[in-house]
C-alpha positions as CSV (number, residue, x, y, z in Angstrom):
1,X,52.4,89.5,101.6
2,X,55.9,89.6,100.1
3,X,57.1,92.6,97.8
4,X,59.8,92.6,95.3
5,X,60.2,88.9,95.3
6,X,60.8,87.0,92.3
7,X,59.8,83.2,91.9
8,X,62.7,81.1,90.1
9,X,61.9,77.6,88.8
10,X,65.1,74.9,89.0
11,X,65.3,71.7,88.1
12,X,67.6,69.5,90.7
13,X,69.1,66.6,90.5
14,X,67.3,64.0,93.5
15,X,70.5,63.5,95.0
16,X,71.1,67.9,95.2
17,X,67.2,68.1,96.2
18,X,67.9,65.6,99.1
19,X,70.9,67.2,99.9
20,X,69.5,70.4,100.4
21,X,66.4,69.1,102.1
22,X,68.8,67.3,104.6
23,X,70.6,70.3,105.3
24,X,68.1,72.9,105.9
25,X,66.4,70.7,108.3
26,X,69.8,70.2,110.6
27,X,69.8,74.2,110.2
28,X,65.6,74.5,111.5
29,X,64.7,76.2,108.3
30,X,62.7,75.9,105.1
31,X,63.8,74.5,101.8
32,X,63.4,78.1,100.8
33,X,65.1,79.9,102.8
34,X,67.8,77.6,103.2
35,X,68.6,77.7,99.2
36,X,68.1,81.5,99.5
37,X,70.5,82.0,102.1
38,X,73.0,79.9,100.5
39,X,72.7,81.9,97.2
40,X,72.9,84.9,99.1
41,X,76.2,83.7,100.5
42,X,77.8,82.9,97.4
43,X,76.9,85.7,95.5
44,X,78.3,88.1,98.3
45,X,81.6,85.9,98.1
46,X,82.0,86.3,94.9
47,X,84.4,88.6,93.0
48,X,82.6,90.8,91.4
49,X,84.8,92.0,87.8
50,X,83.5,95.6,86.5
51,X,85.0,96.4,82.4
52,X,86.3,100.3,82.9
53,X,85.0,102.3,80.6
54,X,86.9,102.7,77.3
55,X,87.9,106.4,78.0
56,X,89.0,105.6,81.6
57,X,91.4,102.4,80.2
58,X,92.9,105.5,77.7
59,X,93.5,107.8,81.0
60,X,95.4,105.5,82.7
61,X,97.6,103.9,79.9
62,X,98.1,107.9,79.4
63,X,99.5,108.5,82.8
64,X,101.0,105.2,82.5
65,X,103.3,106.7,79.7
66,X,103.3,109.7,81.3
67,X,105.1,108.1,84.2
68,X,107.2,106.1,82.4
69,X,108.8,109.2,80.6
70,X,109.0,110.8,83.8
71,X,111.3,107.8,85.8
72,X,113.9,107.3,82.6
73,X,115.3,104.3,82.2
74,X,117.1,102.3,85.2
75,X,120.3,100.4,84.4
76,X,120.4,96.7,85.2
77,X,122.9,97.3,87.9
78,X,120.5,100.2,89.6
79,X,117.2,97.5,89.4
80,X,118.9,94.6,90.7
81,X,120.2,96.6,93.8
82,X,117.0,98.1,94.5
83,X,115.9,94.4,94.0
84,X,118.0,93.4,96.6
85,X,116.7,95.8,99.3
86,X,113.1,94.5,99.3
87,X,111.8,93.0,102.2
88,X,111.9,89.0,102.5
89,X,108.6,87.9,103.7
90,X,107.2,84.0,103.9
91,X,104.1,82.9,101.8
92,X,100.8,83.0,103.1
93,X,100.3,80.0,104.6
94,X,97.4,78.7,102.4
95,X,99.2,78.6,99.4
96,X,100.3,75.4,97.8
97,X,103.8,74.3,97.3
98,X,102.6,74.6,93.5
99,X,102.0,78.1,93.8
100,X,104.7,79.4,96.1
101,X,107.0,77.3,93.3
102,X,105.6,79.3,90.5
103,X,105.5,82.9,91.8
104,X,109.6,82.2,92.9
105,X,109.9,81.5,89.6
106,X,108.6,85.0,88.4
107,X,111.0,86.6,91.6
108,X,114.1,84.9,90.3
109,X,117.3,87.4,90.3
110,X,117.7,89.1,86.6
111,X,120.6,86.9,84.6
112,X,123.0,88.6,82.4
C-alpha cells in the first residue's frame, strides 16, 4: 500500500495523452510513473526564488551603505584603470550572438 501519496486529476489534451503514452512505453514504464518522473525532473531543474525576509533586505542595504562610506569615492581616471586590468575572457559558448551583443554593451569603456 502506498503512503503519503496524493492523487492529482489532469485534463490532457489527446495529442499530450498520446504523447506521453508513446513515450513511457519506449522508456518500459507506466503512464504513471513516467509523468511522475518527468515532474520530478522538472521541478528539481527549476530555480527555485526565496523573498528574504524584510529585516534581512534592511541588513544588507545597511552594510551596503556601510561599505560604500567605507571605499569613498573613486575618480573616473582610478575606475577606468582598474577597468582596464580585468581579465579578458570569451563567452560561454551557449550564449547567443544576441546576448553576448547585449552584455558588451553594458562592458563598454566609460565616455567622458
Amino acid at each position: 500500500m502506498l503512503k503519503n501519496m496524493s492523487r492529482l486529476t489532469l485534463r490532457l489534451s489527446e495529442t499530450l495523452h498520446q504523447q506521453l503514452i508513446h513515450l513511457a512505453e519506449g522508456e518500459g514504464v507506466s503512464l504513471n510513473q513516467y509523468i511522475v518522473y518527468a515532474l520530478t525532473r522538472q521541478a528539481a531543474l527549476a530555480p527555485v526564488i526565496q523573498a528574504n525576509p524584510e529585516a534581512e533586505i534592511e541588513q544588507q542595504q545597511q552594510a551596503f551603505q556601510l561599505l560604500i562610506k567605507q571605499l569613498g569615492q573613486a575618480s573616473l581616471l582610478e575606475i577606468e584603470s582598474v577597468l582596464a586590468m580585468r581579465e579578458q575572457i570569451e563567452p560561454e559558448a551557449d550564449l547567443s550572438a544576441e546576448i553576448v551583443a547585449h552584455l558588451n554593451s553594458k562592458c563598454k569603456p566609460i565616455s567622458r
